[in-house]
C-alpha positions as CSV (number, residue, x, y, z in Angstrom):
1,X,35.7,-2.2,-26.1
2,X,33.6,-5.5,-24.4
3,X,37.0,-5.8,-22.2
4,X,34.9,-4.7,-19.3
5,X,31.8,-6.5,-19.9
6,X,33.7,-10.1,-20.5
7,X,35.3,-9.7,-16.6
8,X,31.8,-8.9,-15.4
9,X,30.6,-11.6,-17.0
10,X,33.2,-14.2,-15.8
11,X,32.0,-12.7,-12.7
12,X,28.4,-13.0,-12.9
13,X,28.5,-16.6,-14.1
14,X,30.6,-17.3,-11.0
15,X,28.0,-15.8,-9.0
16,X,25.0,-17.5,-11.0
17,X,27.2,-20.8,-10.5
18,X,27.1,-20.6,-6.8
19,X,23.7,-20.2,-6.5
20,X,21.6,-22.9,-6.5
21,X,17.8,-22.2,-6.0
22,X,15.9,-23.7,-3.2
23,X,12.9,-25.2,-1.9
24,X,11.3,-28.6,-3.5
25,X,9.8,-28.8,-6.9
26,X,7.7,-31.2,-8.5
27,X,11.0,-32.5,-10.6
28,X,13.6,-32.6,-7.8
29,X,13.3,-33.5,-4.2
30,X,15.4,-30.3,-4.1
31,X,15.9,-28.0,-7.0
32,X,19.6,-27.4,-6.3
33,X,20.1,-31.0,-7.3
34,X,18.8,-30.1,-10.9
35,X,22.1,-27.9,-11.6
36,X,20.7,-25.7,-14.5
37,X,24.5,-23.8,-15.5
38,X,26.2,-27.3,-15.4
39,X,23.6,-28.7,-17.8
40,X,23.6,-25.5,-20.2
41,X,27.4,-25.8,-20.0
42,X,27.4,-29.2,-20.7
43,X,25.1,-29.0,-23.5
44,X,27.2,-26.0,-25.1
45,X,30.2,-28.0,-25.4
46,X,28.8,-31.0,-26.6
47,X,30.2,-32.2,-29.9
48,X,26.6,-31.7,-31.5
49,X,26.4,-28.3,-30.0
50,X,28.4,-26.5,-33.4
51,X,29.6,-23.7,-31.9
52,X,31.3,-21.0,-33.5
53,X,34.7,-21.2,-32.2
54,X,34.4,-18.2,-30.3
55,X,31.7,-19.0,-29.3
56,X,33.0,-22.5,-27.9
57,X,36.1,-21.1,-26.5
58,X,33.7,-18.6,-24.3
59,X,31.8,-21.9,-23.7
60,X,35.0,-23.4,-22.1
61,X,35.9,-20.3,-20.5
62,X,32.7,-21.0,-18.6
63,X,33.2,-24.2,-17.8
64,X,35.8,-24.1,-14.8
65,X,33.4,-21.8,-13.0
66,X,30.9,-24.0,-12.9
67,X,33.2,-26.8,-12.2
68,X,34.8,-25.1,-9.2
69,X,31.6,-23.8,-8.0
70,X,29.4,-27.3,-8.1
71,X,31.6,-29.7,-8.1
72,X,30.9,-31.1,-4.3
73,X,27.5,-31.7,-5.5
74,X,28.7,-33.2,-9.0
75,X,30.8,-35.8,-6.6
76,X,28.2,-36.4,-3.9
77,X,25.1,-36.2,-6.7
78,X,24.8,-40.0,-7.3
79,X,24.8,-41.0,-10.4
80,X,23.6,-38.6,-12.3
81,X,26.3,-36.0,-10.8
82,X,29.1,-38.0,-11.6
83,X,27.9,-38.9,-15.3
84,X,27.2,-35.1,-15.5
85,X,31.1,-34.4,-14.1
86,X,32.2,-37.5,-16.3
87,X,30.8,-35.6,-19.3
88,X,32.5,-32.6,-19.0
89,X,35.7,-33.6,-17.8
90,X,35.4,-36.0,-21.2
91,X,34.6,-32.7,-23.3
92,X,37.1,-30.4,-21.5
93,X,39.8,-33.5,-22.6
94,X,38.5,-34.2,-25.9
95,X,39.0,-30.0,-26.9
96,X,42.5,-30.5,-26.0
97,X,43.1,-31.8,-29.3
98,X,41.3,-29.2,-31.5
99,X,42.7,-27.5,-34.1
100,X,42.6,-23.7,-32.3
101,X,45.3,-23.0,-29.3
102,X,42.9,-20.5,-28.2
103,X,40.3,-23.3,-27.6
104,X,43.0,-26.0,-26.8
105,X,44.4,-22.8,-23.9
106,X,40.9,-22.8,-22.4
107,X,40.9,-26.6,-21.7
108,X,44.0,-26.9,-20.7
109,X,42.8,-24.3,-18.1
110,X,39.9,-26.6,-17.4
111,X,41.5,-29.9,-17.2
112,X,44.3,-28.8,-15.2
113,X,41.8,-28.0,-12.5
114,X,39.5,-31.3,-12.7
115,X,43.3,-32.6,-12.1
116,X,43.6,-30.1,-8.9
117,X,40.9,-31.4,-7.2
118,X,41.4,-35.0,-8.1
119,X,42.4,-37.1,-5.4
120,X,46.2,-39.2,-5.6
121,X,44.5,-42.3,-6.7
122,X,42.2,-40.5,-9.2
123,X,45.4,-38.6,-10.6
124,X,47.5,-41.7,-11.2
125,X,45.3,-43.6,-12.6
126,X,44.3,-40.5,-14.9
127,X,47.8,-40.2,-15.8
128,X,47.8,-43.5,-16.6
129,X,45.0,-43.4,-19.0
130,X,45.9,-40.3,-20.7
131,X,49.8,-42.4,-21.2
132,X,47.8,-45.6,-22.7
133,X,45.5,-43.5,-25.0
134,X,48.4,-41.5,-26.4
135,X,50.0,-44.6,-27.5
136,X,54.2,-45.1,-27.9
137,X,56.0,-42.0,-29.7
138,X,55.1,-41.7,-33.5
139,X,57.9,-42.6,-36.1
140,X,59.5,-39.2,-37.4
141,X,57.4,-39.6,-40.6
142,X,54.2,-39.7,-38.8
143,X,55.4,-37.4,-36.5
144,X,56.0,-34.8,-40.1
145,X,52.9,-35.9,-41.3
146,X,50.6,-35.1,-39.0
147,X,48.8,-31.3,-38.5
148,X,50.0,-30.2,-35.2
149,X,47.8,-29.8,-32.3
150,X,45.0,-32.0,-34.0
151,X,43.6,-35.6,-32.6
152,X,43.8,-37.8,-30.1
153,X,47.8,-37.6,-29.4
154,X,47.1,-34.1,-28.7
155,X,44.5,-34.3,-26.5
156,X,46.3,-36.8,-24.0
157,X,49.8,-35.4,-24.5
158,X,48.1,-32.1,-23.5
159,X,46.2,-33.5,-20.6
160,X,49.5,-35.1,-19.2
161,X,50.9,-31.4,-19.5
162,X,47.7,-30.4,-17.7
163,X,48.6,-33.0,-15.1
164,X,52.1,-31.1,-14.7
165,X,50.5,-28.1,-14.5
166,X,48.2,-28.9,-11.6
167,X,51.5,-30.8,-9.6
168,X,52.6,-27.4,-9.6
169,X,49.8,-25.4,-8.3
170,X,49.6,-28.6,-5.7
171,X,53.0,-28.0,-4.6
172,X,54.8,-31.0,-6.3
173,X,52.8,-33.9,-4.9
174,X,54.4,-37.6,-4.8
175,X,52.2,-38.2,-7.9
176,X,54.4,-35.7,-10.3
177,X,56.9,-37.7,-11.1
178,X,54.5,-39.8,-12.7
179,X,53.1,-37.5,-14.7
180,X,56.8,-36.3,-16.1
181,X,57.0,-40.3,-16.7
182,X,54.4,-40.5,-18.7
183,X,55.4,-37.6,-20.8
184,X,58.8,-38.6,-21.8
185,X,59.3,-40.5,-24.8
């Protein structure tokens, strides 16, 4: 079975994550600061990517290395770091609301720890968003209606679960309450 070869090559991504070349190149003062698996992530998970779904929930599956491994260079990049962390912390949201759990699992996964390493301010005001974007409650006919686990509701309802699910790995910060707020109706 490829059992064995998908843990080594969680591993190996880690460890091609964490490595950032050195010495300066004609493009970059430094070529750390170029970040080559956080643009071939980001570029795989793109909407215009079209990605098998196995394929895109591999994709995901890749994206929290990454995350975890660059992300003091995504926040202290300039610009161009925090459009790049923007992006996928955009994508990792907007794949809550597909149609497959196994994709929807591997964001949650992913947003929960973008949520982690949020600062309070940057949680709240997440939470916040995520409670304006999913709107008030949908009637009991919409709520029929609709396919489950598809759209925009789904996405922000899942990232204010995500939000409950990093409180927890944090210990229950002050913020939590919010963040069970925001989900009740």
């Amino acid at each position: 079975s490829d059992f064995e070869l998908r843990i080594l090559a969680a591993h190996a991504l880690s460890l091609c994550s964490c490595q950032h070349p050195l010495g300066p190149t004609a493009s970059a003062p430094s070529r750390w600061e170029e970040l080559p698996m956080v643009r071939a992530v980001c570029k795989a998970i793109a909407p215009e990517a079209k990605l098998t779904e196995k394929e895109l929930e591999k994709a995901i599956g890749a994206l929290r290395p990454v995350i975890m491994a660059n992300f003091f260079l995504l926040r202290t990049g300039g610009p161009e770091g925090e459009s790049l962390l923007s992006q996928l912390r955009t994508a990792a949201e907007r794949l809550l609301g597909h149609s497959k759990p196994e994709i929807r699992n591997s964001a949650r996964g992913v947003v929960a720890s973008f949520l982690a390493i949020d600062t309070e301010s940057e949680v709240t005001a997440n939470i916040a968003r995520l409670k304006t974007k999913a709107g008030p409650p949908p009637s009991k006919r919409a709520a029929e209606a609709a396919e489950p686990g598809e759209g925009v509701l789904a996405s922000s309802v899942g990232g204010l679960a995500c939000a409950l699910l990093a409180a927890a790995d944090l210990g229950m910060p002050p913020w939590s309450g919010r963040a069970i707020q925001a989900l009740a109706p």
